[in-house]
GUGU-268108 format. One record per atom (N, C-alpha, C, O): residue in three letters; x, y negated, z negated. Coordinates in steps of 0.1 Angstrom, whole numbers, padded with zeros to 4 digits, always signed. Layout:
% residues N
AlaXYZ;...
% end
This chain:
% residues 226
Unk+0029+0028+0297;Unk+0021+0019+0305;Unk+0018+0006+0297;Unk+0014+0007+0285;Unk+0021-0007+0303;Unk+0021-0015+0298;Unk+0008-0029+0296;Unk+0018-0036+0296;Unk+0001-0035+0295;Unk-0013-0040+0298;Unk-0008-0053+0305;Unk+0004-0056+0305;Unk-0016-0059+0311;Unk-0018-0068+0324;Unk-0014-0081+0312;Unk-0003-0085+0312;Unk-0022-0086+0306;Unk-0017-0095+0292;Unk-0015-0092+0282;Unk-0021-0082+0277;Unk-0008-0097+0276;Unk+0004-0092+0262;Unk-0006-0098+0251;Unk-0007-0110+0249;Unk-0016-0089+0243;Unk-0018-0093+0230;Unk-0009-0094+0216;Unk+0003-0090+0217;Unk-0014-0099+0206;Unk-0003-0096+0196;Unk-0008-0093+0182;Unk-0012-0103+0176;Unk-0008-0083+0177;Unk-0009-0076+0168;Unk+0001-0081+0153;Unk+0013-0077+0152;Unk-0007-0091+0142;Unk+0001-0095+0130;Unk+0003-0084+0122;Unk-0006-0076+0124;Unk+0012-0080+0111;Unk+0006-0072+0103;Unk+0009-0081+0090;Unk+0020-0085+0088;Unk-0002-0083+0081;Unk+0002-0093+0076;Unk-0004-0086+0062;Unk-0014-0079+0061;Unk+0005-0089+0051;Unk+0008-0084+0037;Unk-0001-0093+0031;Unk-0004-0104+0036;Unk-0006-0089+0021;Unk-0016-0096+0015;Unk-0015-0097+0000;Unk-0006-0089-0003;Unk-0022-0105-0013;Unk-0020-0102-0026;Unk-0021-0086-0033;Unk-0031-0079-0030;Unk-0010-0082-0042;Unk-0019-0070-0043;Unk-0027-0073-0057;Unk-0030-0062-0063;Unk-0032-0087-0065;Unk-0037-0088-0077;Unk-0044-0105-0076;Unk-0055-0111-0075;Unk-0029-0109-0078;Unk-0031-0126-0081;Unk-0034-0133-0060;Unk-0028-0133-0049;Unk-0044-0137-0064;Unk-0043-0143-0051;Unk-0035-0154-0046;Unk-0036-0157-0034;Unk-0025-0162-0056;Unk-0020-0170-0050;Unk-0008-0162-0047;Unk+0001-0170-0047;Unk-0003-0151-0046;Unk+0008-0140-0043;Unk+0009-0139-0027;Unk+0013-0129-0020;Unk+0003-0152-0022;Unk-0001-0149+0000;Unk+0013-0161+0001;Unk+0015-0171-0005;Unk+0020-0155+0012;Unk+0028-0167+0017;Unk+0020-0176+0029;Unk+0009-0174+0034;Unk+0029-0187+0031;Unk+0022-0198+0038;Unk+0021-0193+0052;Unk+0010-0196+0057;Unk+0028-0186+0058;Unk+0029-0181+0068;Unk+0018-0166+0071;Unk+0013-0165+0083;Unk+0014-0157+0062;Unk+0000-0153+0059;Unk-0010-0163+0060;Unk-0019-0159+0067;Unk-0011-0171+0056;Unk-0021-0184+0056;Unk-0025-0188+0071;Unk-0037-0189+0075;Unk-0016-0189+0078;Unk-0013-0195+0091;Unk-0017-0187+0098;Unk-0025-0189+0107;Unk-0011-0172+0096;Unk-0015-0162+0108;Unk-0033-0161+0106;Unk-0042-0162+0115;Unk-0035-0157+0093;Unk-0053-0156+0091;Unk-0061-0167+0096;Unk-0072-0167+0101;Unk-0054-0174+0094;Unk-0063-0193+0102;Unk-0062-0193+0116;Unk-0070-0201+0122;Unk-0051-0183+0125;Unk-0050-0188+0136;Unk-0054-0177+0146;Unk-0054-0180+0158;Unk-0058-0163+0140;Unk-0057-0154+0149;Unk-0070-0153+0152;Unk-0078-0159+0145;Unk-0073-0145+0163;Unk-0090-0145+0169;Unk-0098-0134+0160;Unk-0109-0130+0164;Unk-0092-0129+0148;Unk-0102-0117+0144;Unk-0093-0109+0131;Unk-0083-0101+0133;Unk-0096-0111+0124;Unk-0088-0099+0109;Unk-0097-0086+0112;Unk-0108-0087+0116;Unk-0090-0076+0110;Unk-0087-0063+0113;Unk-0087-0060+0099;Unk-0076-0064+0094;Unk-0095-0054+0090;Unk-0096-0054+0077;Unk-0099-0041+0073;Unk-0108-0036+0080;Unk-0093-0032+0061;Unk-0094-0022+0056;Unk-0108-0021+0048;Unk-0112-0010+0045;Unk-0115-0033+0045;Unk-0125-0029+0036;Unk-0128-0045+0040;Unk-0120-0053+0036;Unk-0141-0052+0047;Unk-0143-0065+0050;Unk-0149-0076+0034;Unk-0146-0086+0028;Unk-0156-0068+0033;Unk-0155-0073+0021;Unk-0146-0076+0006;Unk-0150-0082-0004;Unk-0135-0070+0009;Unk-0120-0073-0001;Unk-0120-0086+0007;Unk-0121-0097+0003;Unk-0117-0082+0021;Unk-0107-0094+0029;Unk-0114-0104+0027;Unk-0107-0114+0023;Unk-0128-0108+0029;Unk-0135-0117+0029;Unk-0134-0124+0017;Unk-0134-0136+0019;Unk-0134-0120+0002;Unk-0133-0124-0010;Unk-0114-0133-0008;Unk-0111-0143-0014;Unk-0107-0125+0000;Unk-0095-0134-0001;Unk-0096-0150+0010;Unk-0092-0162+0008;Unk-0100-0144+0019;Unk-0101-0159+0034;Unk-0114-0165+0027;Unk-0121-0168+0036;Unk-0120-0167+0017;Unk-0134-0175+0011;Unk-0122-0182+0000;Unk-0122-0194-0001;Unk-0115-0175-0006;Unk-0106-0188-0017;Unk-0097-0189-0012;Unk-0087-0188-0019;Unk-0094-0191+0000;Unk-0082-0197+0009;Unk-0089-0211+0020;Unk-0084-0221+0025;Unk-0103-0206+0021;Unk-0109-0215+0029;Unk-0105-0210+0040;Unk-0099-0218+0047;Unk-0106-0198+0046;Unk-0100-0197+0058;Unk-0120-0189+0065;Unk-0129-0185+0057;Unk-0121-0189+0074;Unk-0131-0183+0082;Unk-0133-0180+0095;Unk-0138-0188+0104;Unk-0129-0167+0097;Unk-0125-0159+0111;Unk-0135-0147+0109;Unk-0139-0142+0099;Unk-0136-0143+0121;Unk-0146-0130+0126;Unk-0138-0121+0118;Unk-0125-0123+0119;Unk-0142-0110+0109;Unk-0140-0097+0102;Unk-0148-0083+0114;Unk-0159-0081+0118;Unk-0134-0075+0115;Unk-0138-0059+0119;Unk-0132-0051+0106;Unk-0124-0054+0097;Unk-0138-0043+0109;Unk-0135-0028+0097;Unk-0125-0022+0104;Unk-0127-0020+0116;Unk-0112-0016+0096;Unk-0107-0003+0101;Unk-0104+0008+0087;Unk-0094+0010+0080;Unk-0119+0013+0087;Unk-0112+0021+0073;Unk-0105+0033+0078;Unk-0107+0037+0089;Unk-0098+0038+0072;Unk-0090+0050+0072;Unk-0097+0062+0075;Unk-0092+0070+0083;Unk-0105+0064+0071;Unk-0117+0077+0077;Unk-0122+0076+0095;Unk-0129+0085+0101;Unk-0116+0065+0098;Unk-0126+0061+0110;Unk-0116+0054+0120;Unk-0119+0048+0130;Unk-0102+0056+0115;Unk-0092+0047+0121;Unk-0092+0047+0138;Unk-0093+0038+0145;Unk-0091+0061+0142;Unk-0090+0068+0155;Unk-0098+0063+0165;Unk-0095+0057+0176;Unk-0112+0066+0158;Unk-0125+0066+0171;Unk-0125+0047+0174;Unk-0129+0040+0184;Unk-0119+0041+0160;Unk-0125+0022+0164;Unk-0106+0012+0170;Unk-0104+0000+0174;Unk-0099+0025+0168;Unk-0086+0020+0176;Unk-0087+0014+0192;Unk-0086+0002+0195;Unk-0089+0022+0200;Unk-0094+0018+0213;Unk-0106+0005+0213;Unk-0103-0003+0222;Unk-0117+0001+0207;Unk-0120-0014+0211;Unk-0108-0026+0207;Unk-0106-0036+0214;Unk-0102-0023+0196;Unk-0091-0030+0193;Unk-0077-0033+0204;Unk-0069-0042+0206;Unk-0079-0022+0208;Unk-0071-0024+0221;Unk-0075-0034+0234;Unk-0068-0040+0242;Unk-0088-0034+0232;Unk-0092-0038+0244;Unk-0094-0054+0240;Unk-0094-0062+0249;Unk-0097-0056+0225;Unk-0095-0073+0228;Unk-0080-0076+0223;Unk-0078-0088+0219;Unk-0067-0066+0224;Unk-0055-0067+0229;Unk-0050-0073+0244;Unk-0041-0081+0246;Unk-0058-0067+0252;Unk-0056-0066+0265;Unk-0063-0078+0271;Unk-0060-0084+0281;Unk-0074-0081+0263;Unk-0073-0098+0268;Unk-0066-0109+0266;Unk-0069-0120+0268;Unk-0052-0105+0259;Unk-0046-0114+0250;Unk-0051-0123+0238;Unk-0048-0135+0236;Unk-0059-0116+0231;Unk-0063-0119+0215;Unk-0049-0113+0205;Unk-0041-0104+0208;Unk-0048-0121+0194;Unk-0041-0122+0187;Unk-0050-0115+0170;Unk-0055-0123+0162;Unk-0049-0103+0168;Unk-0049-0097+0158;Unk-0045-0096+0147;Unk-0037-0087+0145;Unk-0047-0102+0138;Unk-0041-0100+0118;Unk-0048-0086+0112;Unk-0059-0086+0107;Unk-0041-0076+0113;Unk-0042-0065+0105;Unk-0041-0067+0084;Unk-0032-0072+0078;Unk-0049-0064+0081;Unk-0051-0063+0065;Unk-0053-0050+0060;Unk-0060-0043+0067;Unk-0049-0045+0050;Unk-0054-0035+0040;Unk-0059-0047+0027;Unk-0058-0059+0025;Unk-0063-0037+0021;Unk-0071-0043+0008;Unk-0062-0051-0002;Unk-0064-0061-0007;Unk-0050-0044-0003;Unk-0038-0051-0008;Unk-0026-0049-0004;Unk-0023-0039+0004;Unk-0016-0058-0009;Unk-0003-0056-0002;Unk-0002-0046+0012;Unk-0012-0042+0018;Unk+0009-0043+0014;Unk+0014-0043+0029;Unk+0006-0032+0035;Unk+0007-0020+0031;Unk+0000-0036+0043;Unk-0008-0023+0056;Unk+0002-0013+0060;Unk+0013-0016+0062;Unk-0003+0000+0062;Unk+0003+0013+0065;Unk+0013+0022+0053;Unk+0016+0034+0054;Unk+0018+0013+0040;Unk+0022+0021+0031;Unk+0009+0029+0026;Unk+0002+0024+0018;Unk+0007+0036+0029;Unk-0004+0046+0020;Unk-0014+0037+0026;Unk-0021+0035+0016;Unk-0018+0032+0033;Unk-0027+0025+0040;Unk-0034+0022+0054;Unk-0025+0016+0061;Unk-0040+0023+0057;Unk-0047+0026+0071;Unk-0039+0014+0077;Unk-0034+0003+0073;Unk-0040+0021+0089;Unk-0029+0005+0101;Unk-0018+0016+0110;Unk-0016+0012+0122;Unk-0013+0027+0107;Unk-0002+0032+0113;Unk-0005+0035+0130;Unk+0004+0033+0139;Unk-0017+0040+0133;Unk-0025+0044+0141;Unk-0022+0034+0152;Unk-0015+0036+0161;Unk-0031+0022+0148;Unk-0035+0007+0156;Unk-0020+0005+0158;Unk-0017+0008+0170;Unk-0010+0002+0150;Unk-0001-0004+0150;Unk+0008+0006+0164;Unk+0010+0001+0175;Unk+0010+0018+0162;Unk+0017+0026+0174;Unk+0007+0025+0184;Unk+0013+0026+0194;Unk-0002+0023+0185;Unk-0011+0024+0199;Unk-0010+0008+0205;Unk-0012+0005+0217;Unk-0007-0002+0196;Unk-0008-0014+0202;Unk+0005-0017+0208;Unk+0008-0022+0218;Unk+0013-0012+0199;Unk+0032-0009+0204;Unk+0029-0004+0217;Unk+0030-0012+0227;Unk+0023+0011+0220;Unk+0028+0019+0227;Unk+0020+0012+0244;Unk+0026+0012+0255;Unk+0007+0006+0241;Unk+0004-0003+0251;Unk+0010-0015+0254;Unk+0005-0023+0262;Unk+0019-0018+0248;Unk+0031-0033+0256;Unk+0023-0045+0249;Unk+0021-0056+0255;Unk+0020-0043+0238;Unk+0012-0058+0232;Unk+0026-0060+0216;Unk+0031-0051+0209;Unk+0027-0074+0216;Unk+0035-0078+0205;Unk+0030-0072+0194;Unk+0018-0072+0191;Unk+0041-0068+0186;Unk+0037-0062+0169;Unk+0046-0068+0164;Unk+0057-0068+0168;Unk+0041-0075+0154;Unk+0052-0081+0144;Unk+0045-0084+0128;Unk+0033-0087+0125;Unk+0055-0083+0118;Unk+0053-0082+0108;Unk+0053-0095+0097;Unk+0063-0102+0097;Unk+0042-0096+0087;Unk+0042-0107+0085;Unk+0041-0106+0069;Unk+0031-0106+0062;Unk+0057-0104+0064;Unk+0060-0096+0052;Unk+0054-0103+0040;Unk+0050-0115+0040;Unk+0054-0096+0029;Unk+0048-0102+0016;Unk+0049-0094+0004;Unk+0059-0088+0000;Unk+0036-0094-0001;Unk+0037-0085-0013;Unk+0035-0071-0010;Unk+0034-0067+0001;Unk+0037-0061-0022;Unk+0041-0049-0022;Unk+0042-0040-0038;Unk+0051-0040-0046;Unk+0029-0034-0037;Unk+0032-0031-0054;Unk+0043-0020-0054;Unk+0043-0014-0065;Unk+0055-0014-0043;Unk+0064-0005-0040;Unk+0070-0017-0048;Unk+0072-0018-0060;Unk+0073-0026-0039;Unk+0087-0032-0042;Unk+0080-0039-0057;Unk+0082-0032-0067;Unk+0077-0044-0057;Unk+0067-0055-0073;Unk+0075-0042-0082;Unk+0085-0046-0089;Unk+0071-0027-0082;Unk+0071-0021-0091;Unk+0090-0019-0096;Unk+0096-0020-0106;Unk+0094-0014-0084;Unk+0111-0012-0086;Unk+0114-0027-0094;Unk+0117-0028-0106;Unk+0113-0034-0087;Unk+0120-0047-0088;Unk+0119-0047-0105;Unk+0129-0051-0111;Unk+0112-0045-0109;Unk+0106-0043-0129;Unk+0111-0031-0137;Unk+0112-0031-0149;Unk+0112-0019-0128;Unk+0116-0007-0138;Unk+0125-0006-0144;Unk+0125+0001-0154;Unk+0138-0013-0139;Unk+0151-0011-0147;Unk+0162-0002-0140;Unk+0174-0002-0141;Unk+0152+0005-0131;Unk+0158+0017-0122;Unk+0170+0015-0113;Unk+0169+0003-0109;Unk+0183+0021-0108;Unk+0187+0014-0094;Unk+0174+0018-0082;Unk+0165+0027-0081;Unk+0178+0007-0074;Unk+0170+0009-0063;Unk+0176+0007-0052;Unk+0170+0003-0042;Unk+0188+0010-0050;Unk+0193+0010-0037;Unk+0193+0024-0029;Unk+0193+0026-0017;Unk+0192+0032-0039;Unk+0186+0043-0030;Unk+0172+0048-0038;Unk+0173+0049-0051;Unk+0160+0050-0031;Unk+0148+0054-0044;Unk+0138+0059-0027;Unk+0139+0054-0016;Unk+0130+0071-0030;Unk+0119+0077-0025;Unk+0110+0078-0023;Unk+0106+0089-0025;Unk+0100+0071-0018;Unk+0082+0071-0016;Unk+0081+0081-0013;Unk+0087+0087-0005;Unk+0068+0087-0023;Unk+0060+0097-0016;Unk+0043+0097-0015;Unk+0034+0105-0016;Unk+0044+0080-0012;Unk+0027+0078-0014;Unk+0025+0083-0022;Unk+0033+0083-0032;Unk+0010+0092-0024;Unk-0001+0093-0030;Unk+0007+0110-0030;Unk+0010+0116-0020;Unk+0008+0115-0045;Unk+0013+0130-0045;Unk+0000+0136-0039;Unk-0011+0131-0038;Unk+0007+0152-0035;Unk-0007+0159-0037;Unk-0014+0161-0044;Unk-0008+0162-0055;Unk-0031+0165-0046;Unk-0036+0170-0057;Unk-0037+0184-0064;Unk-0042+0185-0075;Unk-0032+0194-0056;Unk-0030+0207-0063;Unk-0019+0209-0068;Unk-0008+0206-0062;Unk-0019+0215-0079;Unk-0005+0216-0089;Unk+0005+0225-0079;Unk+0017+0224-0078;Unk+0000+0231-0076;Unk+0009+0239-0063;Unk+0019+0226-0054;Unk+0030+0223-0058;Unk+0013+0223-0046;Unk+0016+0215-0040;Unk+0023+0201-0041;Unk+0031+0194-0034;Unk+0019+0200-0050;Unk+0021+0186-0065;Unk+0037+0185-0069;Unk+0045+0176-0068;Unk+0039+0204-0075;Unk+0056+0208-0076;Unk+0061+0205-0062;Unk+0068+0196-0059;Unk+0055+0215-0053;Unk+0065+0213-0045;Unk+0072+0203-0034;Unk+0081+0202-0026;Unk+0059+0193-0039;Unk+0067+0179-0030;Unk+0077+0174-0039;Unk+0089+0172-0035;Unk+0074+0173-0056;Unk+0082+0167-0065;Unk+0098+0175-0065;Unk+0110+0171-0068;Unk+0094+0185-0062;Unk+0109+0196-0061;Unk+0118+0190-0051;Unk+0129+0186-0055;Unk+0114+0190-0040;Unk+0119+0183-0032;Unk+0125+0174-0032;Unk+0137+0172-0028;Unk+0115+0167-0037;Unk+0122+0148-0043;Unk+0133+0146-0051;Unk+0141+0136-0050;Unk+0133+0157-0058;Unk+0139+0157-0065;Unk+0156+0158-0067;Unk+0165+0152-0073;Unk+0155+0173-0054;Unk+0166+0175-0049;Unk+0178+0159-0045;Unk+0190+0157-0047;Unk+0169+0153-0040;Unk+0172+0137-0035;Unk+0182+0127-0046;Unk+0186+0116-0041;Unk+0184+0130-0059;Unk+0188+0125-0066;Unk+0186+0109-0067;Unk+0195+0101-0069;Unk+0174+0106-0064;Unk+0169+0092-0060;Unk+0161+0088-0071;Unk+0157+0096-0080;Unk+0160+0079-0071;Unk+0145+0069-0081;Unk+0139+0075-0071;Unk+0143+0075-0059;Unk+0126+0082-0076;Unk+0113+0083-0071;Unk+0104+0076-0077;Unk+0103+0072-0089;Unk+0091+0072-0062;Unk+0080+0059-0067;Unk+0068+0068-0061;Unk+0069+0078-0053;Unk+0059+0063-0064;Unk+0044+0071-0058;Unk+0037+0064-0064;Unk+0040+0058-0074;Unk+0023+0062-0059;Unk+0008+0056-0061;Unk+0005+0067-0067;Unk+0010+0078-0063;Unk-0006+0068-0081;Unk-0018+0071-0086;Unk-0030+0064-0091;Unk-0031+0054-0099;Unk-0038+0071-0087;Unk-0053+0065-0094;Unk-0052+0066-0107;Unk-0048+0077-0111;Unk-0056+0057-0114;Unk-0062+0058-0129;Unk-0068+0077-0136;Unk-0065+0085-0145;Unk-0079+0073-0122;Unk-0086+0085-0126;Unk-0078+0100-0128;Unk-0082+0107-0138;Unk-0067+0104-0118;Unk-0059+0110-0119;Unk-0043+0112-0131;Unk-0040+0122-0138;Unk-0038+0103-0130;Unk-0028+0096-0137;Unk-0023+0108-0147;Unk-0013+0115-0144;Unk-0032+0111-0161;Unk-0030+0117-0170;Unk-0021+0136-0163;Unk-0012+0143-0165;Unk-0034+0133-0154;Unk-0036+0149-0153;Unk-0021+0154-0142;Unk-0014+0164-0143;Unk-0022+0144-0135;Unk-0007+0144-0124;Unk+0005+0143-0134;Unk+0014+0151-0132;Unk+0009+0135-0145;Unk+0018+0132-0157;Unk+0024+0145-0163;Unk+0035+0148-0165;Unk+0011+0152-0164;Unk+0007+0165-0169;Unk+0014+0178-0161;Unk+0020+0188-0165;Unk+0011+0174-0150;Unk+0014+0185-0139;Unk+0029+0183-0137;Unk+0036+0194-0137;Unk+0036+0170-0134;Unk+0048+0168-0135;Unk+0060+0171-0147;Unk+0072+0173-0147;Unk+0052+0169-0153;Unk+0064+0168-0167;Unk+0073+0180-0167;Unk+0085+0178-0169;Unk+0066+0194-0165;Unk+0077+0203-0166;Unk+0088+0205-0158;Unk+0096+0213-0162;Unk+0090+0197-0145;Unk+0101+0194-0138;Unk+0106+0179-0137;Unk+0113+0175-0127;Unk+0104+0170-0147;Unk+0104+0160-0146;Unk+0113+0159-0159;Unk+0124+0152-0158;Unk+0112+0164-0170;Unk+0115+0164-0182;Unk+0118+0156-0187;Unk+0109+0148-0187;Unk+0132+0153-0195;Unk+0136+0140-0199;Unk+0137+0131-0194;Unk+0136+0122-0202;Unk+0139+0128-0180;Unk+0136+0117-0166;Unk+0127+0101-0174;Unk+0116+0100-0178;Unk+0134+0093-0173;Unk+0127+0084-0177;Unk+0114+0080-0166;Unk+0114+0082-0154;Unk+0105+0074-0171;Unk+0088+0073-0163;Unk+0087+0060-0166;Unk+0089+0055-0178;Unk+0082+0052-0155;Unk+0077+0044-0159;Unk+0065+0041-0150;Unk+0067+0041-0137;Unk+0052+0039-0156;Unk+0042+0031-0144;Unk+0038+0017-0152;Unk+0036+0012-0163;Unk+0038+0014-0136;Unk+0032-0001-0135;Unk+0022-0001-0130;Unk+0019+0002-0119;Unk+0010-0011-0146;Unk+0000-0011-0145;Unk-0007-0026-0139;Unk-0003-0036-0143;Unk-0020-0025-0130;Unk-0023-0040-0127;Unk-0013-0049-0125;Unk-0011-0056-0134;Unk-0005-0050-0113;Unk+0007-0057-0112;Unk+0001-0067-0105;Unk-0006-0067-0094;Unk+0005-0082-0117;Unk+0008-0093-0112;Unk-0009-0100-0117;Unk-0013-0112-0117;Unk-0018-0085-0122;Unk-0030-0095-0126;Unk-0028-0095-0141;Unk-0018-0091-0147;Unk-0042-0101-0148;Unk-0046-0104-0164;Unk-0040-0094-0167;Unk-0030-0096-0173;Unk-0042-0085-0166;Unk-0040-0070-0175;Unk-0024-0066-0171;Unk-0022-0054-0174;Unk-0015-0071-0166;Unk-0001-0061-0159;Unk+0004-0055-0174;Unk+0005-0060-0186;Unk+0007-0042-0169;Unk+0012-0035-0178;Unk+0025-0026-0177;Unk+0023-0018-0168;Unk+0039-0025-0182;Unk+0044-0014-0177;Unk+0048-0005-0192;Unk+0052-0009-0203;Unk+0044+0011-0186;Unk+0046+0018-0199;Unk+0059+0026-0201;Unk+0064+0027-0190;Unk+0062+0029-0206;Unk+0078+0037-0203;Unk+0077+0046-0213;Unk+0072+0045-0224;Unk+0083+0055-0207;Unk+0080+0075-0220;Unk+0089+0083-0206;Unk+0093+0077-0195;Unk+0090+0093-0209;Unk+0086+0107-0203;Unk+0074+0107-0199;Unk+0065+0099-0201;Unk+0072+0121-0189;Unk+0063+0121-0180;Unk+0053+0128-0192;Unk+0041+0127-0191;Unk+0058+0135-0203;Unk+0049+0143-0210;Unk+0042+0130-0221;Unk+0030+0129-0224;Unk+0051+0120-0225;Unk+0047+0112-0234;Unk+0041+0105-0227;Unk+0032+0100-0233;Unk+0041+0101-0215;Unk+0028+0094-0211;Unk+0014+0098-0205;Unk+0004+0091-0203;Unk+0017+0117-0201;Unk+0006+0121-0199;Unk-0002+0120-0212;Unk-0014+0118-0209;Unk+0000+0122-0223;Unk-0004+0121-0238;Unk-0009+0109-0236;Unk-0022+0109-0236;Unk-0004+0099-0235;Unk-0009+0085-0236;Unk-0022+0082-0231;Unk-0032+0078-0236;Unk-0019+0088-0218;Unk-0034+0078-0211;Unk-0044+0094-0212;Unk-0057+0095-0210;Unk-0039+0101-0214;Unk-0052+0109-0219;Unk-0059+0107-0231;Unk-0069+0114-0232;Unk-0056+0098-0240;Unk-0062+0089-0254;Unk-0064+0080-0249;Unk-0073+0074-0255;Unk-0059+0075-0240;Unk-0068+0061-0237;Unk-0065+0056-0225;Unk-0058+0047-0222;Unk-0073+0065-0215;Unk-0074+0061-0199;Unk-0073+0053-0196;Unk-0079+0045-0203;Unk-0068+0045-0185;Unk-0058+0037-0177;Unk-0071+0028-0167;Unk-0081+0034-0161;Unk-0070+0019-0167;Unk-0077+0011-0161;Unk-0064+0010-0147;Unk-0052+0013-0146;Unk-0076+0003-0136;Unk-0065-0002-0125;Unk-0053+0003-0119;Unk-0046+0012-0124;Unk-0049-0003-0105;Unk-0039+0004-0098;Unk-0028+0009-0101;Unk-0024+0002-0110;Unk-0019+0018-0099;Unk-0007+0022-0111;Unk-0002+0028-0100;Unk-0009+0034-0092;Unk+0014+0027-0098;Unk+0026+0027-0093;Unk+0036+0034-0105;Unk+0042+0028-0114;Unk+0036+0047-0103;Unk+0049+0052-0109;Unk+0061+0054-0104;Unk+0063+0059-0093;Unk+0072+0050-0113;Unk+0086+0053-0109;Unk+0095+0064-0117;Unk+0094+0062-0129;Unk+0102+0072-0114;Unk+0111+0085-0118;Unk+0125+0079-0118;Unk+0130+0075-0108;Unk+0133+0079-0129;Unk+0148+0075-0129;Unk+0153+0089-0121;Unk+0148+0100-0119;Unk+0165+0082-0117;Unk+0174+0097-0111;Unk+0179+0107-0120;Unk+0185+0117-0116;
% end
């Protein structure tokens, strides 16, 4: 079923550190659309205040995606023009947006993507790794059970594998991996692109050691050689 007028839904990539990391065409869509669609309004707002940009802010956190998808639809259907955001880089990798994004498709309103940064690609592009073929698996699981058996998997793939961890986690996930990870070169990328970027390179065991002596500040993107 298609809606009576065609809204259009941006999805627009954002800094994941340095703010001047926004292309001009991000710039354009946030200046011109009737409303940012924001993972956390207050991240977004700290970015459209040092851009000089100022447009109406909605929330779509991830906990809450479902029940606030449908008003969004509906200032679709007047033909409003929407900029979707996550907190950083690209909306829907591990990031709330997938939801909105198929339901605005599936109602006959324009989706189009308004490409950019990406601490996925930021991180390959630095590891050393090939990357013509390589694996996302978001955010691993948290139980070591489960933890193996996605990485087993991955593994099978004979690919560069990449995944998001929290700081807080990092050591203990390092830890949990290493025994199927073994000699596998590791590398995470730390704070990419701000003051602090860091990339550390070990084994999964030599760097769970690491940041368990001295815990990891900031966002971190790990990559697995094949």
């Amino acid at each position: 079923m298609t809606s009576a007028t065609v809204g259009m839904l941006a999805v627009v990539a954002t800094p994941i550190g340095n703010l001047d990391d926004i292309t001009l065409r991000a710039l354009r869509a946030l200046r011109e659309c009737d409303c940012v669609v924001a993972e956390d309004t207050r991240r977004t707002r700290a970015l459209l205040t040092a851009h000089e940009i100022s447009r109406p802010l909605v929330s779509l956190p991830a906990h809450d995606e479902r029940r606030r998808i449908p008003q969004l639809l509906a200032r679709l259907d007047l033909g409003e023009t929407l900029a979707l955001c996550t907190d950083a880089g690209t909306p829907v990798l591990s990031d709330p947006g997938a939801g909105l994004v198929r339901s605005a498709r599936e109602a006959g309103h324009r989706v189009t993507p308004i490409p950019g940064p990406s601490a996925l690609t930021a991180a390959l592009s630095v590891c050393g790794f090939r990357a013509d073929s390589f694996y996302f698996l978001g955010f691993l699981p948290r139980t070591p059970g489960r933890l193996r058996r996605a990485l087993d998997q991955a593994l099978s793939l004979r690919a560069t594998l990449a995944f998001f961890e929290s700081p807080r986690r990092l050591a203990r996930t390092l830890e949990q991996a290493s025994t199927l990870l073994g000699d596998r070169e590791v590398v995470v990328a730390r704070e990419l692109s701000k003051l602090h970027e860091t990339l550390h390179v070990g084994t999964a065991s030599e760097l769970a050691a690491e940041f368990t002596a001295h815990p990891p500040r900031g966002e971190c993107t790990v990559l697995v050689s094949a």
